[in-house]
C-alpha positions in Angstrom: -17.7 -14.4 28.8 -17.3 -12.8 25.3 -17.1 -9.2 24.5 -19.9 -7.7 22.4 -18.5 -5.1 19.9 -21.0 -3.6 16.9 -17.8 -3.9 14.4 -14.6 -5.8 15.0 -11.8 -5.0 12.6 -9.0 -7.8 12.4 -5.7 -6.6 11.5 -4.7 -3.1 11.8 -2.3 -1.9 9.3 -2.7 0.3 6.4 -6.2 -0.5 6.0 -7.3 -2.0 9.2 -6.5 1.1 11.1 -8.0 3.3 8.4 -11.5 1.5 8.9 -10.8 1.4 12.3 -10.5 5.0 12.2 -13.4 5.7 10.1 -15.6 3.3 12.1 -14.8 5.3 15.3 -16.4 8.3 13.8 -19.5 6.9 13.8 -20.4 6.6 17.1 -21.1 2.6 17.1 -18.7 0.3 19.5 -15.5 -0.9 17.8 -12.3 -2.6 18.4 -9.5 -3.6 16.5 -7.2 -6.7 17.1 -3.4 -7.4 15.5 -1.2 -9.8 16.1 1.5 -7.2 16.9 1.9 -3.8 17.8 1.3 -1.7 14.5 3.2 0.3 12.8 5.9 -2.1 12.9 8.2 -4.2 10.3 6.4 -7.5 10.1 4.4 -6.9 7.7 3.9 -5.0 4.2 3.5 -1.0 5.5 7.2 0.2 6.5 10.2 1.1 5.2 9.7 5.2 6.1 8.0 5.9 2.3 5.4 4.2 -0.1 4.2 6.1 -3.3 1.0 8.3 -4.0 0.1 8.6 -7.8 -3.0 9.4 -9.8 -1.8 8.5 -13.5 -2.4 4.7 -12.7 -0.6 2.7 -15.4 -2.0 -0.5 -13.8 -5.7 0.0 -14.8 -7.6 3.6 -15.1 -10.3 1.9 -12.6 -7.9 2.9 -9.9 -7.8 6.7 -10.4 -11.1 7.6 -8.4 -10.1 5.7 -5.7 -6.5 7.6 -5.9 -8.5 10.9 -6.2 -10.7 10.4 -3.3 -7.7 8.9 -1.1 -5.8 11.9 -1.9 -8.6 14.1 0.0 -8.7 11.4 3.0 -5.2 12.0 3.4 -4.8 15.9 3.1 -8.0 15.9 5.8 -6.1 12.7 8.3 -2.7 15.1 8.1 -4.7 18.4 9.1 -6.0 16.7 12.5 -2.8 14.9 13.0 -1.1 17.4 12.8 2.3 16.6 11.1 3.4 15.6 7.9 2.1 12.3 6.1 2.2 13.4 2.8 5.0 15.5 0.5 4.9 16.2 -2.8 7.7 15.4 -5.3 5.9 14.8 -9.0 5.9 11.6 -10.2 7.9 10.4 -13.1 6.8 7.2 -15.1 9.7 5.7 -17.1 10.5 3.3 -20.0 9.9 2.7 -23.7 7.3 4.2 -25.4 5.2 0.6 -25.9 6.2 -0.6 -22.2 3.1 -1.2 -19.8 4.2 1.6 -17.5 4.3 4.7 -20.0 1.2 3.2 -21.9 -1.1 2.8 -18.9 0.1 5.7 -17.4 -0.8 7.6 -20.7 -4.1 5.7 -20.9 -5.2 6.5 -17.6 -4.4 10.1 -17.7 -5.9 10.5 -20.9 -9.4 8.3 -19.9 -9.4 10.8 -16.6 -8.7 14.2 -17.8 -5.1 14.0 -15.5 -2.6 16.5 -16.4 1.0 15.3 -17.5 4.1 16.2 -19.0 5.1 13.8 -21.9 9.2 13.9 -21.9 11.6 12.3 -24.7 14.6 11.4 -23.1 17.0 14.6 -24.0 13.9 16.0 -21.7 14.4 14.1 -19.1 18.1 14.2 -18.8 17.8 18.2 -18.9 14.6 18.4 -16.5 15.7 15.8 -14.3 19.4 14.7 -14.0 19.5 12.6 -11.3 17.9 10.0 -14.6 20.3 8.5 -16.8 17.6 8.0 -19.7 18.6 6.5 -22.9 17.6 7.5 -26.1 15.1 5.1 -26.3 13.4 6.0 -23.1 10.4 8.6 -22.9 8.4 9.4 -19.3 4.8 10.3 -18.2 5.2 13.0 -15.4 2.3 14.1 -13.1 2.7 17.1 -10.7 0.4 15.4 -7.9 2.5 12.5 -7.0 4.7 12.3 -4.2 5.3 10.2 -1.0 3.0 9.2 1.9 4.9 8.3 5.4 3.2 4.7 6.1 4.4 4.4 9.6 3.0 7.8 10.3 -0.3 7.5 8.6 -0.9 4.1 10.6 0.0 6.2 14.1 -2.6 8.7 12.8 -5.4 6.4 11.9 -5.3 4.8 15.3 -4.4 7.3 17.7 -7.5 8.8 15.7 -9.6 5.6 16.3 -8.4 6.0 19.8 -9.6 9.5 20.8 -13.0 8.7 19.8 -13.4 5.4 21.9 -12.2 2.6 20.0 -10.7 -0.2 22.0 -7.2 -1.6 20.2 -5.9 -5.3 21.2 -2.4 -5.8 20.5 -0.7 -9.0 21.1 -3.6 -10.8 20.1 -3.6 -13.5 17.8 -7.2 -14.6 15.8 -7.6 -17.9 15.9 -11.5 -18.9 14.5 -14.0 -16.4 12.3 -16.9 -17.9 12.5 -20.4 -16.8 11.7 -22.8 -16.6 15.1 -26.7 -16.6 14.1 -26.9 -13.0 12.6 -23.5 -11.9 13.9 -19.6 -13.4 13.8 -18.0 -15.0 16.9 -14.1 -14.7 17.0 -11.6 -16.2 19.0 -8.1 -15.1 19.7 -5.2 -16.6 21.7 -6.5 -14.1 24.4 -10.4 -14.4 24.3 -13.9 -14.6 22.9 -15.9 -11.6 21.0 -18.6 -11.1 19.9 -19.7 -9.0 16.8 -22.1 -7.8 14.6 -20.0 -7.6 11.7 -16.2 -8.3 11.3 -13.9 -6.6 8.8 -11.0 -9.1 7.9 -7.9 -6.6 7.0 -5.0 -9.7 8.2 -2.5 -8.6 5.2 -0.1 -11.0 4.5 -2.4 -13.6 7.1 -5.3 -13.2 5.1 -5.5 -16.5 3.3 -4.0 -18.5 6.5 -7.4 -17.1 9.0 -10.0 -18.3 6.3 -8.6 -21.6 5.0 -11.7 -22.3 3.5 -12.2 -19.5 1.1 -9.0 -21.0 -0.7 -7.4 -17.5 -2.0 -5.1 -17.9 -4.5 -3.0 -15.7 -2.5 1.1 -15.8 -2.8 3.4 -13.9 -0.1 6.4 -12.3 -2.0 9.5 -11.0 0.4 10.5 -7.9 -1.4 13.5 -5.9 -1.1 14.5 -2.0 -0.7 17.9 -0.5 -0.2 19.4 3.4 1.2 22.3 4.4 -0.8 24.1 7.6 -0.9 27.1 9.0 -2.7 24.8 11.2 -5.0 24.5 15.1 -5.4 21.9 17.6 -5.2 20.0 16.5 -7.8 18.9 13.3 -5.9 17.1 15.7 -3.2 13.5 16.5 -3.4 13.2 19.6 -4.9 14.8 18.3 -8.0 13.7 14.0 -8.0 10.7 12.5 -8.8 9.6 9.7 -7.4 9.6 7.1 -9.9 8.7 3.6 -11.8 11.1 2.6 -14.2 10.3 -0.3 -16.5 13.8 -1.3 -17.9 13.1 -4.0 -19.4 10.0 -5.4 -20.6 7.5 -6.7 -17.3 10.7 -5.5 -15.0 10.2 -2.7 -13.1 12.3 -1.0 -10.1 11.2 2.0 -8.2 12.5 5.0 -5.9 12.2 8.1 -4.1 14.8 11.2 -3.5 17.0 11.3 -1.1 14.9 12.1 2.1 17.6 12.4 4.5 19.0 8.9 4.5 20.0 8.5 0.8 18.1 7.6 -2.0 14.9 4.6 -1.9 15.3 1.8 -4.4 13.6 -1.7 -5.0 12.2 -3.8 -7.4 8.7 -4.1 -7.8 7.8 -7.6 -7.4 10.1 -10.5 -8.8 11.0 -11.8 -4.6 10.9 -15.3 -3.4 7.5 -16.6 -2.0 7.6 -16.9 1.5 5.1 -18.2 4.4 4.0 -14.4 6.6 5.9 -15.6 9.8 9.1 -16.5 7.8 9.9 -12.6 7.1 13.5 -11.4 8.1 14.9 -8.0 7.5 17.9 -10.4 6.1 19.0 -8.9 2.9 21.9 -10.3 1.9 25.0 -9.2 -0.4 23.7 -10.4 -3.9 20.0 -8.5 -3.0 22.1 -5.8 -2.2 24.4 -6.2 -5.0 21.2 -6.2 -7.6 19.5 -3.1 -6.9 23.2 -1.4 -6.3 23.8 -2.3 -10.0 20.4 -0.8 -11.0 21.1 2.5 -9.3 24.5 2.8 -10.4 23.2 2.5 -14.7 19.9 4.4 -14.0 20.7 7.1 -11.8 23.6 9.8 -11.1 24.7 8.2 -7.8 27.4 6.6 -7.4 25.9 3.8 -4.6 27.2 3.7 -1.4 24.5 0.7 0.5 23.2 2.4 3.8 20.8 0.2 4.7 17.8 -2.2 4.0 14.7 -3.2 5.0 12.6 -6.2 4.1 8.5 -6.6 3.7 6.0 -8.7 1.9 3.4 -8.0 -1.5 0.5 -10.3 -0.7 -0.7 -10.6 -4.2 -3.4 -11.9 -6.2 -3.1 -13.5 -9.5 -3.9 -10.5 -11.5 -2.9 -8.6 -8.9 -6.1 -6.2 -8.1 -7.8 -6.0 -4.8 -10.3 -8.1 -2.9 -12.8 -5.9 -1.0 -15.7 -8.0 -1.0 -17.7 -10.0 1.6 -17.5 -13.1 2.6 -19.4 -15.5 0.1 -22.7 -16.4 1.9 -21.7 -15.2 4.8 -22.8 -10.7 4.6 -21.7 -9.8 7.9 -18.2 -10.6 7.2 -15.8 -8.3 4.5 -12.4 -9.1 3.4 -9.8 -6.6 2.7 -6.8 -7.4 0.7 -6.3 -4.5 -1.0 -2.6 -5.3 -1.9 -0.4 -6.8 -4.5 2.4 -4.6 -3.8 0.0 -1.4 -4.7 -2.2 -0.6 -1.6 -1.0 1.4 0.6 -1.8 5.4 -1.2 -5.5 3.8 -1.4 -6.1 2.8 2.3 -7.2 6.0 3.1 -10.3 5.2 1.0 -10.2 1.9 1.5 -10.7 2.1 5.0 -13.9 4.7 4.5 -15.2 1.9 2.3 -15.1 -0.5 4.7 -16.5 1.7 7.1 -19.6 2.6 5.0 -20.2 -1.4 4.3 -20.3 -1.8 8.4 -22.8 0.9 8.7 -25.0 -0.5 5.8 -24.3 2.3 3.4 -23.8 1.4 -0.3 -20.1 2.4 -1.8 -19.5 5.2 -4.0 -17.2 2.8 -6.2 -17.5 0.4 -8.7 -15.8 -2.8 -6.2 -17.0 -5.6 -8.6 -13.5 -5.4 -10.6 -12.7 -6.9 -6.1 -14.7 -9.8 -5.7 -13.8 -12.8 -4.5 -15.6 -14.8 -6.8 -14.0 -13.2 -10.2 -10.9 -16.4 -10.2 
């Protein structure tokens, strides 16, 4: 016999468990199925810290969606109870023409966002764990900092959890298919039954509906730990950063937060299949982002450790949060490209107000499906 569930929400990481989360508040009966037992390191939300910023240099059609996650997340670390977000400031780096500083400018500028604008003798004096060349200049904004991904996932669902929705770990979706005015899904374990189906799969996405044909890459991606830096690596005195070195190459980081310092490149990985992902980092990975800490910042890099995860992207790398073509009670969620996870808060609301019928309070047509 199947189950019969008003929503079913496949996939619960960053976003699954958000809308899983925000579904449960409703009242209406819900479950959410994954694969594996999130959080975990499988997928694309771990590694301890992910970035929260509101001066988006990718597009200024971001920032409301920033400004309203930020509010989702001060109100999810209030009932949870502990820390899932900590302000640092946020430090946007390069030359003056690079795509970072100039759509970080843009966007603060087309959204009334308050920054610093620092040449690089004000970096160097303001922040000296950057070694900024004389040809670098930085957009800094106050409200950025770092969100805790593990611990926002545990929050979302152990808040799904204590207002009655079911969670099915282990479980591997196998079919999504539409059922007369509902969706009928099969997993490795059984049969349900649902009036509407949120699709949140990640990196699994494009592999659970074949037909759609996403033009969807998986790119492993890389992070290291190092220590052997002072105390102006800590917190109190380190942004968290994007740093576009060279033109379209870009590396990121956080302070040290008790382990060392955060580094990795933002995309530029090998393409990989979702089940081929090893926390393997080997000694030329390693080596790489050793080299970029060592000319950028005032460390001298001892490797701690590594960790390994994947960027589903798309090909101009914005979202998809649209549904299903022809097929309204299904919506697909792959809000990713190496950039998601600070917006699944929202994200996850969205999806939540789509299940219940409500119309968003976002422009989402820059996310169809169709826009390729």
């Amino acid at each position: 016999m199947a189950e019969s569930f008003d929503i079913l929400v496949i996939g619960l990481g960053a976003h699954g468990s958000s809308a899983l989360y925000h579904l449960a508040r409703t009242g209406k009966r819900v479950a959410g199925i994954d694969r594996l037992t999130p959080p975990h390191m499988h997928g694309s939300s771990h590694g301890q810290s992910r970035i929260i910023r509101e001066a988006y240099h990718e597009n200024p059609v971001y920032v409301p969606f920033v400004r309203a996650a930020y509010e989702l997340w001060d109100e999810l670390q209030r009932e949870a109870g502990r820390p899932l977000l900590v302000g640092t400031g946020g430090l946007l780096l390069g030359r003056a023409d690079t795509t970072v500083v100039v759509g970080a400018r843009l966007s603060a500028e087309a959204h009334g966002i308050v920054y610093d604008w620092l040449e690089a003798a004000d970096i160097r004096r303001r922040f000296p764990a950057f070694r900024a060349g004389d040809d670098t200049v930085g957009v800094f904004e106050k409200r950025a900092g770092i969100l805790f991904p593990e611990e926002c996932i545990k929050a979302h669902l152990e808040g799904a959890a204590v207002r009655g929705a079911e969670i099915r770990c282990g479980e591997v979706v196998e079919t999504i298919v539409p059922s007369g005015d509902g969706v009928e899904v099969r997993t490795s374990k059984g049969r349900y039954l649902a009036g509407k189906v949120i699709v949140s799969a990640g990196a699994w996405v494009g592999e659970l509906l074949l037909e759609l044909r996403l033009p969807l890459t998986i790119e492993r991606q890389v992070v290291c730990w190092f220590t052997g830096g002072g105390a102006v690596l800590q917190p109190d005195r380190m942004p968290v950063y994007i740093w576009e070195y060279m033109p379209g190459r870009l590396f990121y980081g956080f302070p040290d937060m008790g382990r060392g310092i955060k580094i990795g490149f933002h995309h530029g990985g090998r393409h990989i299949r979702p089940e081929e992902l090893r926390q393997d980092a080997n000694a030329e990975e390693i080596g790489e982002i050793r080299e970029i800490a060592r000319t950028y910042l005032a460390i001298e890099p001892v490797f701690g450790d590594a960790s390994v995860c994947m960027y589903t992207n798309t090909p101009d790398e914005d979202f998809i949060i649209d549904e299903y073509p022809g097929c309204p009670q299904i919506l697909v969620l792959s809000p990713c490209s190496g950039h998601g996870f600070k917006f699944s808060s929202i994200v996850g609301k969205i999806a939540g107000d789509w299940a219940m019928g409500q119309k968003a309070a976002f422009d989402l047509r820059p996310f169809a499906i169709g826009r390729w």
